[in-house]
C-alpha positions as CSV (number, residue, x, y, z in Angstrom):
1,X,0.0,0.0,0.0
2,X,0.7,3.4,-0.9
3,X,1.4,6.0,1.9
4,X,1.2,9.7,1.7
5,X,3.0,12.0,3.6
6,X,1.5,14.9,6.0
7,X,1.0,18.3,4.2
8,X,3.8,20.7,5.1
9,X,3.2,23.7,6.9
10,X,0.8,26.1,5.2
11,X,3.4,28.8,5.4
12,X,5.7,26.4,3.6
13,X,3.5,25.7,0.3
14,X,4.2,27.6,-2.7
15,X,0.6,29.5,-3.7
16,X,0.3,30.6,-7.4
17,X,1.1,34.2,-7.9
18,X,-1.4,35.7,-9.9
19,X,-1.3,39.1,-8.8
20,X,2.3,39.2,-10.6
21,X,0.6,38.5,-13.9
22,X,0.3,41.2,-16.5
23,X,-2.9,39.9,-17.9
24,X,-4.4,40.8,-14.8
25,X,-2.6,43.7,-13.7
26,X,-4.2,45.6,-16.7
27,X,-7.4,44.2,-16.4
28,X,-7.4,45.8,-12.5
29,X,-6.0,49.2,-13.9
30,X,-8.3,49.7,-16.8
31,X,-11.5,48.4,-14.7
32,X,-10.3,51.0,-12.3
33,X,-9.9,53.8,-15.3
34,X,-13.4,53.1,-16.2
35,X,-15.5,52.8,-13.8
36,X,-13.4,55.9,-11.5
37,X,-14.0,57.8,-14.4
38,X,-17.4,57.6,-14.8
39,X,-19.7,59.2,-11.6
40,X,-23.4,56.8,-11.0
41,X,-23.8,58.7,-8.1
42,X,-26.9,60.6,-7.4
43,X,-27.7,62.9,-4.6
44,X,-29.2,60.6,-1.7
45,X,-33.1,60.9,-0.6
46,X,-33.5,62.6,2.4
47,X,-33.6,60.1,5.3
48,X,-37.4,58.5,5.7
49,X,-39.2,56.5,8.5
50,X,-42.7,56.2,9.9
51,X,-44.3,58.7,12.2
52,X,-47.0,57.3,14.5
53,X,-49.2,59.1,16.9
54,X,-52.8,59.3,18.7
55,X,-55.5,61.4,18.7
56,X,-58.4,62.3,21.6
57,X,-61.3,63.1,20.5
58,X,-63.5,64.9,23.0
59,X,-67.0,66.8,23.1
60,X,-68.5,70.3,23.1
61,X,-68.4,70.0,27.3
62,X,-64.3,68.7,27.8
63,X,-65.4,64.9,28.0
64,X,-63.6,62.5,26.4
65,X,-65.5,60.2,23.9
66,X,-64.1,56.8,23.8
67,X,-64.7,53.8,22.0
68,X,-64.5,53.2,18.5
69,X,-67.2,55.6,16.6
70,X,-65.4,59.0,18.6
71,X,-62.0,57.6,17.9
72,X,-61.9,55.7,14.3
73,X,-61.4,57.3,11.0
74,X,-60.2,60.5,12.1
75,X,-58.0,62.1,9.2
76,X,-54.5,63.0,10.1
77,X,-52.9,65.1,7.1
78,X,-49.4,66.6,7.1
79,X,-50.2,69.8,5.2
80,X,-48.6,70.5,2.4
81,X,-48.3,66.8,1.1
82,X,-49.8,63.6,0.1
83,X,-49.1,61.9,3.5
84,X,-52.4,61.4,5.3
85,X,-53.9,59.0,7.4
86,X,-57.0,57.5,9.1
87,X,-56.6,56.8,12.9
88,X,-58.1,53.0,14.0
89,X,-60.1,52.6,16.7
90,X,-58.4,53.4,19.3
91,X,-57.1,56.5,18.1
92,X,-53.7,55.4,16.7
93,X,-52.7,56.5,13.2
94,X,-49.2,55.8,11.5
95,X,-47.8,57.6,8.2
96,X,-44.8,55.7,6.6
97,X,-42.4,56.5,4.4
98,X,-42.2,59.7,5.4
99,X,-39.1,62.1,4.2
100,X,-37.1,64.2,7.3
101,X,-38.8,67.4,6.9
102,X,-40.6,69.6,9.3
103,X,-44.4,69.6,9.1
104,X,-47.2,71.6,10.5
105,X,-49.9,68.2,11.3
106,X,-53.4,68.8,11.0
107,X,-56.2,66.7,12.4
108,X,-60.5,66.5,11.3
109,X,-62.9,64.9,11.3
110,X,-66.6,65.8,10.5
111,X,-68.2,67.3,13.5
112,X,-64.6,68.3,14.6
113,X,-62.6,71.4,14.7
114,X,-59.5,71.2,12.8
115,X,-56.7,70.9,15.3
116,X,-53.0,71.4,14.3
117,X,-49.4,70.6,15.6
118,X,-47.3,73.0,13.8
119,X,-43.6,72.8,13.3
120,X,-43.4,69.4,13.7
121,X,-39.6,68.4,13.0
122,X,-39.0,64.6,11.5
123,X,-35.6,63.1,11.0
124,X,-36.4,60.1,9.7
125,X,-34.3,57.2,9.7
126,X,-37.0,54.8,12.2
127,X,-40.4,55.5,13.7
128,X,-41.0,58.7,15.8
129,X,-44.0,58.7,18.1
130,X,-45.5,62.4,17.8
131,X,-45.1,64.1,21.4
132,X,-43.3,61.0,22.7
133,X,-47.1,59.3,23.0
134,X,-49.3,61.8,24.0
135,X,-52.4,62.2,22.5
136,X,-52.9,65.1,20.6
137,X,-56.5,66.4,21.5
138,X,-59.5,66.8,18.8
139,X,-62.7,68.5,19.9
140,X,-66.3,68.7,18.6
141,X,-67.4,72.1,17.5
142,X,-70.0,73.1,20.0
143,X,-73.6,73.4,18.9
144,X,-74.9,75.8,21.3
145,X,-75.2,79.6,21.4
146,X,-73.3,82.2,23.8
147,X,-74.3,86.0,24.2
148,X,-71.6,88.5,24.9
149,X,-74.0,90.7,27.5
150,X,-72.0,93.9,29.1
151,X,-68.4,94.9,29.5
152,X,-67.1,96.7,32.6
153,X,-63.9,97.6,34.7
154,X,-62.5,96.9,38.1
155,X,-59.4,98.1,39.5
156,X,-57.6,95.8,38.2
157,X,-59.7,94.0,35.2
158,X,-61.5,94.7,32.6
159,X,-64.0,92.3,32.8
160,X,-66.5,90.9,30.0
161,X,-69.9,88.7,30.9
162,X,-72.0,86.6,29.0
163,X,-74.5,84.1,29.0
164,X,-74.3,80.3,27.9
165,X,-77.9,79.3,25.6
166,X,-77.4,75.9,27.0
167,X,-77.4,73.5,30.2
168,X,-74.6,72.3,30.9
169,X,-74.4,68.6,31.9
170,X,-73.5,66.5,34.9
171,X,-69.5,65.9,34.9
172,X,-69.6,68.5,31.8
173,X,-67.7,72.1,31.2
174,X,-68.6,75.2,29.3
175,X,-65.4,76.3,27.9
176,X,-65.6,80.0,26.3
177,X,-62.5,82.0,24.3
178,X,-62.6,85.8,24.5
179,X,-61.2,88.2,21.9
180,X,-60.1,92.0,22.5
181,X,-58.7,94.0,19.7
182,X,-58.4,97.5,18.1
183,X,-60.6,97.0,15.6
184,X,-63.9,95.1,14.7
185,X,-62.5,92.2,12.2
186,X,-61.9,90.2,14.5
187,X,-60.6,87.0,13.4
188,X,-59.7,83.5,14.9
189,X,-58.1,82.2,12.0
190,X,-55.9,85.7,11.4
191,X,-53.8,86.0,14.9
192,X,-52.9,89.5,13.9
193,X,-55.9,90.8,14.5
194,X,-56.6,90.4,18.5
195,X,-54.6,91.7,21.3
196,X,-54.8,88.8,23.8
197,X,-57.2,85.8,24.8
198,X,-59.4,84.9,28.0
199,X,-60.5,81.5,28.6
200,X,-63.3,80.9,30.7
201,X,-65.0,77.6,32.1
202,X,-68.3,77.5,33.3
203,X,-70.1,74.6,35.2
204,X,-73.3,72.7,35.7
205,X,-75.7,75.1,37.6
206,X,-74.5,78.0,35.6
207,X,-75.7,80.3,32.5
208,X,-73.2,82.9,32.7
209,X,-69.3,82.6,31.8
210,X,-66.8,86.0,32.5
211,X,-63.8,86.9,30.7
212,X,-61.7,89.1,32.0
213,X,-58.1,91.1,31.0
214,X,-55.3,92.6,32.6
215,X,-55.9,96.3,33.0
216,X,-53.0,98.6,31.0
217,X,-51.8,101.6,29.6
218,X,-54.1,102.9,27.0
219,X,-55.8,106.4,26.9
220,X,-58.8,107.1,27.6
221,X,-61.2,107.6,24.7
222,X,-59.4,104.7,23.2
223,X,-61.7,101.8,21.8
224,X,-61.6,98.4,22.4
225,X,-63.6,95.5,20.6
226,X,-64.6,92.3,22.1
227,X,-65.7,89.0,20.4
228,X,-66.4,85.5,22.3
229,X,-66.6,82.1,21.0
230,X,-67.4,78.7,23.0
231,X,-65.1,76.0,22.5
232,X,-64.9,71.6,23.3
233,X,-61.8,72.9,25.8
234,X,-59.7,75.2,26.9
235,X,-56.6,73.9,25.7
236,X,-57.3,73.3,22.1
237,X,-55.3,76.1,20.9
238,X,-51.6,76.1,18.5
239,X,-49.2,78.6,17.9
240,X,-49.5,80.4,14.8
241,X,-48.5,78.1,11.7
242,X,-47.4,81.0,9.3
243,X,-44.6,81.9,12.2
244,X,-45.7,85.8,11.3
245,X,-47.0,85.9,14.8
246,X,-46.3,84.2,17.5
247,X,-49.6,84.2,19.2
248,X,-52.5,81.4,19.3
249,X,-54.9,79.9,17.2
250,X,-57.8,77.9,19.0
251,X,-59.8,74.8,17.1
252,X,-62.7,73.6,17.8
253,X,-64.5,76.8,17.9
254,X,-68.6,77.2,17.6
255,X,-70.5,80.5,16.6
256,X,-69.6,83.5,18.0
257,X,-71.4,86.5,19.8
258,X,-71.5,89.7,17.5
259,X,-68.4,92.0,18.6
260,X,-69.2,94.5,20.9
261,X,-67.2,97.6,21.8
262,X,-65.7,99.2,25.1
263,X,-64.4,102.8,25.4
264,X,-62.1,103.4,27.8
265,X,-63.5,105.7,30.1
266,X,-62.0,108.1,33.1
267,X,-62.2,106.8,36.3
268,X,-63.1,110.0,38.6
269,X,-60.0,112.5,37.4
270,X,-58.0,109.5,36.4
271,X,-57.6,107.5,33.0
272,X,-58.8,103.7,33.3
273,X,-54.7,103.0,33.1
274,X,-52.5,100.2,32.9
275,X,-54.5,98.1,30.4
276,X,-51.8,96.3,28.6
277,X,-53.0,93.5,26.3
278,X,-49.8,91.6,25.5
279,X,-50.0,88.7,24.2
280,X,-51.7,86.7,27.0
281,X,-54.1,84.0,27.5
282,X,-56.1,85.4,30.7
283,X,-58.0,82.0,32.5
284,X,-61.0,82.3,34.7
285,X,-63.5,80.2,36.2
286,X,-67.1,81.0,37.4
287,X,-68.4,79.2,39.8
288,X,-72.0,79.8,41.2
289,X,-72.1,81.8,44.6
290,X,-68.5,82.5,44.7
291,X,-66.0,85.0,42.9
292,X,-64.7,84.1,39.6
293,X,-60.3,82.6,40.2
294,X,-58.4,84.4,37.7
295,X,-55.4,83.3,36.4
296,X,-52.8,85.0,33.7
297,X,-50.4,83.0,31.6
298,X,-48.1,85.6,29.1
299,X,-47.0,83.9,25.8
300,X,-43.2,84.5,25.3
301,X,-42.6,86.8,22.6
302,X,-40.4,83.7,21.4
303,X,-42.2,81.1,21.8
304,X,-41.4,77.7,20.6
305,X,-43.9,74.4,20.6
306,X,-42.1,73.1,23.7
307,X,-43.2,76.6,25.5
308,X,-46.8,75.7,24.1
309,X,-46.8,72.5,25.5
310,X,-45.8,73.8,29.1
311,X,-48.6,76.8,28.6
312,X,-51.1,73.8,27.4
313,X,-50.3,71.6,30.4
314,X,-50.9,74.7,32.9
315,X,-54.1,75.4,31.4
316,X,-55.2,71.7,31.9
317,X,-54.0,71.6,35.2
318,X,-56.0,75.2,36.1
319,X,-59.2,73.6,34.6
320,X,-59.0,69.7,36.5
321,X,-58.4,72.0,39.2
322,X,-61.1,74.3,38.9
323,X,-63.3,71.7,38.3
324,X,-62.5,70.0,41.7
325,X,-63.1,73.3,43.5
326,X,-66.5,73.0,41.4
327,X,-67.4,69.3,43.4
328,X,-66.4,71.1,46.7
């Protein structure tokens, strides 16, 4: 029988050495000619990824609807573009395939006020969940009528009352937005034209709502106009999406009392002073055989969502507050 001896060492056997032949040596260098020469590149798509978010849907008294008819087949649209989507029935919504970009999302449905979130920054790149989970809140544009009755001043206030056209429900909240500006067209959709806001939440019992502003310098003679509007909740407001102001927009809104006007009047031998109507969102609550809890919240003249969601977040707190005080 034939035996074989063990391989040597692999460091001892003798590979071929093709690199070394010329053949292939201009094969490499004319491969490398070509195809270094020539430029397939194109610039790269921006980064894309799948945004997902919910949505709250609540109704014209600041109570949230649940189950699937309130929360399916809302439309969530970033404006501008084709991406849109329906939520399911819990409120969940994703759009995929999304390019980095920022967006200004818009949320309706019928019977709904449009609500926004402008400014919305995407990166792409994975899945971003819109306001790290939160909900963003849709409300149901109120069907009931408000009067805007008399105007008047305190010390420290100029104070605006009205009356609600409605009863209010058990558990429920009459939510009411109040306009001043320096002229008539008053607009919701057109932040330029008002001064500052008052919120105002009414509760069960009650047919009257008051909004009320910081008094400031202003002359007297000068005229003020006033416009209010009743609303699913208090905090359904965004900031401006045009960026030419940087003041609030609310959604949600119902019909709105006829404007009426104030003239600032002399109080004794002194001018109703210090009446300055920066850009503010004045809050108030009335609650039947008591006084009315005022509180003030300025909008920085800078302010950025993040600031909006703070202001948001007081305002919710003010009115679960409010609405304990209310059960007292």
């Amino acid at each position: 029988m034939t035996t074989h001896s063990p391989p040597q060492e692999l460091d001892n056997i003798s590979m071929p050495q093709f690199c070394s032949s010329p053949v292939i040596i201009c094969g490499f260098v004319l491969a490398t000619i070509f195809f270094g020469g020539c430029d397939f590149s194109t610039d790269p798509d921006p980064l894309t990824g799948e945004i997902v978010g919910l949505v709250q849907p609540y109704d014209q008294w600041n109570q949230i609807i649940t189950g699937p008819s309130g929360q399916k087949g809302i439309k969530v649209q970033l404006e501008g573009t084709s991406y849109s989507a329906l939520t399911d029935s819990s409120g969940r919504y994703v759009l995929d395939d999304v390019a980095a970009s920022t967006y200004t999302i818009a949320l309706s449905k019928s019977g709904y006020g449009t609500n926004k979130l402008p400014f919305y920054q995407f990166v792409g790149g994975g899945r971003d969940f819109v306001q790290g989970g939160r909900p963003i809140d849709l409300g149901k544009t109120p069907d009931y009528q408000i009067t805007l009755d008399s105007i008047h001043t305190t010390p420290r206030y100029v104070v605006c009352t009205g009356s609600i056209k409605a009863t209010i429900p058990e558990d429920g909240q009459a939510s009411i937005v109040t306009y001043v500006a320096d002229s008539s067209e008053i607009s919701n959709e057109d932040p330029s034209t008002y001064m500052a806001i008052a919120s105002s939440v009414t509760f069960p019992g009650v047919t009257k709502f008051t909004a009320t502003f910081d008094r400031a310098d202003l002359p007297a003679g000068k005229e003020l106009y006033f416009k209010s509007y009743p609303v699913a909740k208090s905090s359904l407001f965004y900031l401006d999406p045009t960026a030419e102001t940087n003041k609030i927009v609310f959604s949600s809104l119902g019909e709105p009392t006829g404007v009426k006007n104030w003239v600032i009047q002399k109080d004794g031998e002194q001018s109703v002073g210090n009446l300055s109507f920066e850009n503010s969102l004045t809050l108030s609550y009335h609650k039947k055989g008591s006084e009315s809890r005022i509180e003030r919240v300025t909008i920085p003249a800078d302010a950025t969502p993040e600031d909006l969601v703070r202001i948001r977040e007081k305002v919710q707190t003010y009115t679960s507050e409010a609405a304990k005080a209310w059960t007292r």
